[in-house]
N, C-alpha and C positions, 0 to 999 in steps of 0.2 A: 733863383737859379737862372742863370741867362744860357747861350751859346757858348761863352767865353770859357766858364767851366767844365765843359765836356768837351773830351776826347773822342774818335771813334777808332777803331781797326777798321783793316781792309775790307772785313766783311759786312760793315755796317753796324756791330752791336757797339753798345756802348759802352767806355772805360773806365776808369776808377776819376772821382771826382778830384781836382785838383789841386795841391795842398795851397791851404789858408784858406779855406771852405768853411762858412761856419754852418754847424748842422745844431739845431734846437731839439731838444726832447723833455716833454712834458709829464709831468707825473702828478693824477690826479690821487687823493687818499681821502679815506673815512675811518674811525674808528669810532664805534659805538660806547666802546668801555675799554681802556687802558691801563696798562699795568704799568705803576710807578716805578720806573728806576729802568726799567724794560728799554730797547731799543722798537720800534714795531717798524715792519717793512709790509712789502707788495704779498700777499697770502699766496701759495701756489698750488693750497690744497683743498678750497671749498668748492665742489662742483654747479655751487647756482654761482660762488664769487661773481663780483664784475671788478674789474681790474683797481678798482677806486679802493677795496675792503683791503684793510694793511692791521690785521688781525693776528698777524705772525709774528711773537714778540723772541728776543734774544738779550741778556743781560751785557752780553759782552759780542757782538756779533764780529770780533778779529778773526775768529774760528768757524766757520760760516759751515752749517752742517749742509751736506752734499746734497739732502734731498730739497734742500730750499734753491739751489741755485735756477733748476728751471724755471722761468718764468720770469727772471730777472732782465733786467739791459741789457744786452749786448750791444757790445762798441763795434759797427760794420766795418770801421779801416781805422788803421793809427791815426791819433790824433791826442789831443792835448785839453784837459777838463780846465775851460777860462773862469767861466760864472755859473752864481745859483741867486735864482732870484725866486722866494715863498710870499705865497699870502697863503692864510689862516686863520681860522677863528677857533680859540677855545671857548666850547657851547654848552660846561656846566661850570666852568670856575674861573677867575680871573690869573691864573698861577700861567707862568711864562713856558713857552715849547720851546725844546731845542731840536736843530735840525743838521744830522750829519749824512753825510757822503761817504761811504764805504765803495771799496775798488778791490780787483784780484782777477788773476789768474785762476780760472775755474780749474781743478782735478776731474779729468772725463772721464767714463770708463772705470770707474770705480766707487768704492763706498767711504771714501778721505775727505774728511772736510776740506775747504776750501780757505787758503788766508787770506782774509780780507784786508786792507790798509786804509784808514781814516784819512780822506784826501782834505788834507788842511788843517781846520781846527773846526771845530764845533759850532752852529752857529744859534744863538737864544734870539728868538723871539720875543718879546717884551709884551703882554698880555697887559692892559689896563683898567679893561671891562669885558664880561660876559657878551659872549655873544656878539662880537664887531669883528671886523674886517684888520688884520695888521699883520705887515710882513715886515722882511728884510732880505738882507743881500749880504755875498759874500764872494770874491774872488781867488782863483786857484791856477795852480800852472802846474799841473798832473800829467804826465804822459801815459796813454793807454793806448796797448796794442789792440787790434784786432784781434776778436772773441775773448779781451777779458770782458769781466761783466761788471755793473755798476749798482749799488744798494742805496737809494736813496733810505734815508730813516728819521722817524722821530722819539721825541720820548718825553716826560715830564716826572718830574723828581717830587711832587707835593705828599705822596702819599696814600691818595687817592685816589680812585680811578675816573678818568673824564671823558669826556666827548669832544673828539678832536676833528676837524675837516679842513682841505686846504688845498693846495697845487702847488709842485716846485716845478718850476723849468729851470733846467741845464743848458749850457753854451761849451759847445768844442769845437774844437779849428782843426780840421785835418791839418795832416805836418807827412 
């Protein structure tokens, strides 16, 4: 961030950053044991959680239940979802992760689930061996307002439950 992007008012505080701004957000995950077929996201309900435990699983999370949405992303200004870039390791089986983006306008102030929208298409991970290091990438042109919220997810379809760890970072460009 230099000068170039900041605004100020007459009174000194500072203004809304400048559109074509890109803002990164990092999303680290663990899960111990996974449920096949399950989407898993960010947990918002274990009180030792640490932000990393994505224990909170949804088979179809389009219909996002309202008490999951705290603790989610919030998008601080309109802007536009460019990239995701994951590393990962599946650490009990070589069976491939796939990794989706969910998006929505949250329901506030009430007890209404929330519709999510899969921003783009889905993206697999290609798993070769236990226990190593392998990502991928994937590009989007998503438009999202300020205070929608954003779901990063994973999930794996073997059957069986595994042990999954990894990081996505997100790229958005105010607009």
């Amino acid at each position: 961030l230099n000068s170039s992007n900041i605004t100020t008012t007459g009174n000194g505080s500072f203004g809304e950053i400048t559109s074509g701004a890109v803002v990164w957000e990092k999303f680290d995950f663990a899960a111990a044991t996974t449920t096949s077929g399950s989407y898993h996201f960010k947990d918002v309900d274990d009180t030792t959680n640490n932000a990393g435990l994505w224990d909170a699983t949804d088979t179809d999370p389009t219909s996002f239940a309202y008490t999951n949405v705290p603790g989610q992303y919030v998008v601080p200004e309109d802007c536009t979802l460019k990239a995701m870039n994951v590393i990962l390791s599946n650490f009990s089986s070589s069976d491939d992760v796939i990794i989706a983006i969910y998006h929505g306008t949250p329901n506030l102030d009430t007890t209404s689930d929330t519709t999510l929208a899969l921003a783009g298409t889905e993206t697999t991970v290609t798993i070769g061996t236990t226990r190593r290091a392998y990502g991928a990438n994937a590009t989007y042109s998503v438009n999202l307002d300020a205070g929608d919220i954003v779901v990063p997810t994973f999930k794996q379809d073997s059957g069986s439950t595994k042990a999954i760890r990894g990081s996505i970072t997100l790229k958005f460009v105010t607009r």
